[in-house]
C-alpha positions as CSV (number, residue, x, y, z in Angstrom):
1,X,8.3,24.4,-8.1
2,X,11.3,26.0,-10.1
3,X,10.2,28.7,-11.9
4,X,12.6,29.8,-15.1
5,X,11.6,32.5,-17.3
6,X,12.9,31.6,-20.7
7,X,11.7,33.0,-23.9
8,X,13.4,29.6,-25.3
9,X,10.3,27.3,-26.3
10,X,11.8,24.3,-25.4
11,X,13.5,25.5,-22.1
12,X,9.6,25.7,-21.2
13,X,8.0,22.5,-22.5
14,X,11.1,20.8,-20.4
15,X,10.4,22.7,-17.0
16,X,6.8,22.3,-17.6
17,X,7.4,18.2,-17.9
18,X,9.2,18.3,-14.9
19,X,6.9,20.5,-13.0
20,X,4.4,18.3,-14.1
21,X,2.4,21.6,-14.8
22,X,2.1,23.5,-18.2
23,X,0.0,27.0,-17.3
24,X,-1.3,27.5,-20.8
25,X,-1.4,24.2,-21.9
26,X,-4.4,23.4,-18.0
27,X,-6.4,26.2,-18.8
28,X,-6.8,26.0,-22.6
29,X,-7.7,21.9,-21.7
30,X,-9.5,23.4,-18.2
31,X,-12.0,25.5,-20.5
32,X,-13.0,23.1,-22.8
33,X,-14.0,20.8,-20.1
34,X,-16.0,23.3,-18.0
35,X,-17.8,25.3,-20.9
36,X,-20.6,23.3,-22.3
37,X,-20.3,25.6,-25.3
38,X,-17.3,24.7,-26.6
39,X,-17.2,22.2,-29.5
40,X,-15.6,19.0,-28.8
41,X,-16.3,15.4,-29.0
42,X,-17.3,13.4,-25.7
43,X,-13.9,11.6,-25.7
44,X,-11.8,14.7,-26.2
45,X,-13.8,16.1,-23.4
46,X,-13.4,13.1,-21.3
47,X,-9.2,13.2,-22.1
48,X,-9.1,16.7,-21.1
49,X,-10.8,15.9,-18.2
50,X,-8.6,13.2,-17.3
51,X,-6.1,15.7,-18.7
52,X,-7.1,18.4,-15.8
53,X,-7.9,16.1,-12.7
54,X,-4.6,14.3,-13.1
55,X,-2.6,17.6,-12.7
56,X,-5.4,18.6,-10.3
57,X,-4.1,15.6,-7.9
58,X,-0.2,15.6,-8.8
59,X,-0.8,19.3,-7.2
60,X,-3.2,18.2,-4.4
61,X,-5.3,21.6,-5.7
62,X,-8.9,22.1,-7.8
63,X,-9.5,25.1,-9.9
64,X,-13.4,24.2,-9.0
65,X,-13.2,21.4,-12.5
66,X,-16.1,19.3,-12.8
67,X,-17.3,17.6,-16.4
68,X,-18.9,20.7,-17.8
69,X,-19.2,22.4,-14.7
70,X,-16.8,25.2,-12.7
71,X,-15.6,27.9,-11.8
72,X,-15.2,30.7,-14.0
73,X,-12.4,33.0,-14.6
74,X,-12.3,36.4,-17.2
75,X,-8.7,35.1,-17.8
76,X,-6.2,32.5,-16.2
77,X,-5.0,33.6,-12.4
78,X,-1.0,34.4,-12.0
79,X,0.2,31.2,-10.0
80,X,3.6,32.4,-8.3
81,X,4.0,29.1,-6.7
82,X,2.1,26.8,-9.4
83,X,-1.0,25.4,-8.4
84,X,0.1,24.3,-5.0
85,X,-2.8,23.1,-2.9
86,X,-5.0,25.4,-4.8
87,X,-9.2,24.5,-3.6
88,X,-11.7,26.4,-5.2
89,X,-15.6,25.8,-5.6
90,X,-17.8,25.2,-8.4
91,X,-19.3,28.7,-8.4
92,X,-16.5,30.5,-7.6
93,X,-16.5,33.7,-10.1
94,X,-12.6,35.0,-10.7
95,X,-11.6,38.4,-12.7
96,X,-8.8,39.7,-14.8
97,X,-5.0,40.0,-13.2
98,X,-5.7,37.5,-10.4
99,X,-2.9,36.4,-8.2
100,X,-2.8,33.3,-6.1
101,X,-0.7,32.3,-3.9
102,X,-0.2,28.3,-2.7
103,X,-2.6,27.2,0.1
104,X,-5.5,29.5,-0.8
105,X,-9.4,27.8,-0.2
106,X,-12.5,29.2,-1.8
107,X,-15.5,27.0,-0.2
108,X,-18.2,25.7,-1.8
109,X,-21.5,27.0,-1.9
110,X,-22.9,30.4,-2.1
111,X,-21.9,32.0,-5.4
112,X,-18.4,33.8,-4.5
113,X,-17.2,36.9,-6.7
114,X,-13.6,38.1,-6.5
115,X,-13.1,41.4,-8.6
116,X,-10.2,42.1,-11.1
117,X,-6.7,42.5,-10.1
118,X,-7.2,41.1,-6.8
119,X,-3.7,39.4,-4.6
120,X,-4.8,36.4,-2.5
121,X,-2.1,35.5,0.2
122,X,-0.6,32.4,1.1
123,X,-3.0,30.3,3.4
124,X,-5.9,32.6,2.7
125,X,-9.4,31.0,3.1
126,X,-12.4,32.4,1.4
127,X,-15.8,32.1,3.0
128,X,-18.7,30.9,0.3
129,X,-21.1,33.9,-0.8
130,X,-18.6,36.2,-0.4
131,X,-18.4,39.4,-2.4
132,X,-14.2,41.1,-3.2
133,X,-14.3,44.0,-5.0
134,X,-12.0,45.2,-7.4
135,X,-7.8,45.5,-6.3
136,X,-7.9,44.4,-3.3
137,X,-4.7,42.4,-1.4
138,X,-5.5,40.0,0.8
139,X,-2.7,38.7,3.3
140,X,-1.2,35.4,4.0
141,X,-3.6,33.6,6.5
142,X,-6.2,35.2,6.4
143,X,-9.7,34.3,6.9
144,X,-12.4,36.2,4.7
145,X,-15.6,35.7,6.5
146,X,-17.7,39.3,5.1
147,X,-18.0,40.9,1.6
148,X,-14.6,43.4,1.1
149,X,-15.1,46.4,-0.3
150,X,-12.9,47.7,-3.8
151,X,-9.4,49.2,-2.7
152,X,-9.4,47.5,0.3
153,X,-6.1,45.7,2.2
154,X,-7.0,43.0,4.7
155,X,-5.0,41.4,6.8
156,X,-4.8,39.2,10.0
157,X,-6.5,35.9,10.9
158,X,-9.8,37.8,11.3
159,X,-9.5,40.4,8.7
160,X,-10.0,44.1,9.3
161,X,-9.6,46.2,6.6
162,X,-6.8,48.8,6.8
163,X,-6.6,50.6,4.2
164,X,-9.1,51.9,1.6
């Protein structure tokens, strides 16, 4: 994906037609699907739907999307790479300042709660049920099998923490 930063308007609409991926544009479409609270008529929520799936398959990824079901998030996660090959569950629970990285799996399941500021690393695979606390990085590849504590650094395929 090629990433400009442009405080031009239509600089961005263009990229974001090429990239076939317009960040605010998904997530304002995303909430209104997934929160049965919102008010909107059944075919604007079935166009946003389409809306979200069809950029959801272009990107071979799944921010956990179902019709008025998903994941939540406290605000829209930092995508370096776009949303590339992005899986997440239905109950996955995401705070503030997220970064993801391409690659990453949450599974299904257990509820799963990732903190604020948290880094996910390229490749990383989260375990359902699991528990991150708060600013924690976690490093390209690796596998999150037990809850991490807040502060923490984990890295390698089985993750030890290293620094707290």
């Amino acid at each position: 994906m090629m990433m400009i930063n442009s405080d031009n308007k239509l600089i961005q609409k263009f990229m974001s037609f090429i990239n076939h991926y317009d960040h605010d544009k998904y997530w304002r479409r995303r909430e209104v699907v997934v929160n049965p609270s919102i008010k909107a008529s059944k075919l604007k929520r079935l166009y946003y739907f389409y809306y979200v799936k069809k950029v959801d398959s272009y990107w071979h990824c799944t921010f956990g999307t179902g019709y008025l079901t998903g994941s939540q998030f406290l605000a829209p996660p930092t995508l370096w790479h776009g949303p590339n090959g992005i899986i997440m569950g239905y109950n996955v629970t995401i705070g503030e300042n997220s970064i993801i990285c391409q690659r990453v799996t949450m599974a299904q399941g257990a509820p799963t709660k990732i903190g604020n500021n948290v880094f996910i690393g390229t490749n990383a695979y989260i375990a359902a049920g699991i528990t991150i606390g708060d600013n924690v990085k976690i490093g390209a590849n690796c596998v999150v099998v037990e809850d991490i504590p807040a502060n923490a650094t984990v890295v390698m395929q089985k993750p030890r923490i290293i620094q707290r």
